[in-house]
Steps between C-alpha positions, in 0.01 A plus 500: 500500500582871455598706788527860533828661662715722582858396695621863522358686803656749747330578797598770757820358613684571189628866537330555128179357571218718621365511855212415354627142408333346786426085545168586571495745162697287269262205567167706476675622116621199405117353570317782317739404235412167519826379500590134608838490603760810635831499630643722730849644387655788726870609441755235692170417761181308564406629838193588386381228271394319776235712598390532128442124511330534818269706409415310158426207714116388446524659142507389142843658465830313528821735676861398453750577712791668318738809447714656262885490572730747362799273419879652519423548097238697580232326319182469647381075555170437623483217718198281591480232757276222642398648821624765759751276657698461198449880424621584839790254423573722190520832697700375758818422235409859315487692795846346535654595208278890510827793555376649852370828394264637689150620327444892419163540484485867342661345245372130421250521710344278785490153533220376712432145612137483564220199684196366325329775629718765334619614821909616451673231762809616432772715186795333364774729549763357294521603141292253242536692210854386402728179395563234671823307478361228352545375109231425263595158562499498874143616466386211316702291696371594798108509370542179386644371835200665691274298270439842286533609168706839399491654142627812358213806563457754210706359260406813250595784738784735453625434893513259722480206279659205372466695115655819624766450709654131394376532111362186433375169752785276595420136345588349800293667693239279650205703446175401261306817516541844392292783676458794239308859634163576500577724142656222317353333174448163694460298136814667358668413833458107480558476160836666567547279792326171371740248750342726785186566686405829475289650716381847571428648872407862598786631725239645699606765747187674480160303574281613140834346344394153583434326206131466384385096404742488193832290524397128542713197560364140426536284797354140592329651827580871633753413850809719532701131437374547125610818461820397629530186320395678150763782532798294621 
């Protein structure tokens, strides 16, 4: 069957996203939107996809645990994983390998970690919004050892991906799925990378950027080990 997605969300933890991007928000959208399956991607964390997938509990809609690491090439992966444990798991060896520079809000803003009831528990004050010391490879290493699947976010993008700053996708690299932007021509895209998957996700940073019921993958039964199994 078709499912509709969208594996690129920020919520209010990533300095970018808007304070708006709330678990209790980003389900509500992604409902009116009739969407069947989200993941939640915040720069180098996933302290707050937990409550996303709390609050989605009882619901039609499915929430992955993920995030989007900044490797030391500075290209963006987004990261998706079985459950919260092996998420967690995931953080722990990036916030390992984050530089220890402290967030400035009035620049990059705040980074909130909020509850299911969108209460702010708590602010990550180290810095999100930058590289980790980890390769490309490490992160697919290390997805794959948490049970997870990594692959390359924004492939089309002038910054901050695989495209831009290495020039082209390392064959042995042990990815199988391409993320292009919200803009690109998603035909074009998989006909230029036909030995891929290609999908397309919003980026959303910004809740009315959540995609609307129109990028579907074709699994045997909608469970986040589908998604998983079909991108790896």
């Amino acid at each position: 069957m078709k499912y509709a997605y969208d594996f690129h969300i920020h919520t209010a933890l990533s300095p970018c996203g808007d304070n708006d991007m709330t678990p209790n928000n980003i389900v509500n959208m992604a409902l009116l939107k009739e969407l069947d399956i989200i993941a939640i991607t915040d720069h180098n964390s996933c302290e707050n996809a937990a409550a996303v997938m709390k609050v989605a509990e009882g619901t039609d809609l499915i929430v992955i645990p993920g995030m989007e690491v900044e490797t030391s090439e500075e290209i963006h992966m987004v990261c998706l994983f079985p459950d919260i444990v092996s998420a967690n798991h995931m953080q722990e060896v990036v916030y390992n390998h984050l530089p220890p520079l402290e967030n400035r809000v009035s620049i990059f803003g705040e980074q909130l970690i909020l509850n299911e009831e969108d209460d702010i528990v708590g602010e990550n004050k180290r810095l999100l919004l930058t590289a980790t010391s980890l390769s490309i490879y490490d992160v697919v290493k290390y997805s794959k050892q948490f049970n997870g699947v990594a692959f390359p976010a924004h492939i089309d993008r002038s910054s901050y991906s695989v495209l831009s700053n290495l020039g082209w996708i390392p064959e042995d690299l042990d990815v199988h799925t391409l993320e292009v932007s919200k803009n690109a021509d998603l035909e074009k895209s998989k006909l230029n990378y036909s030995k891929y998957n290609v999908i397309r996700s919003s980026d959303a940073h910004y809740l009315p950027d959540i995609f609307e019921r129109e990028q579907f993958l074709d699994l045997e039964f909608k469970s986040i080990s589908q998604v998983i199994k079909l991108l790896s």
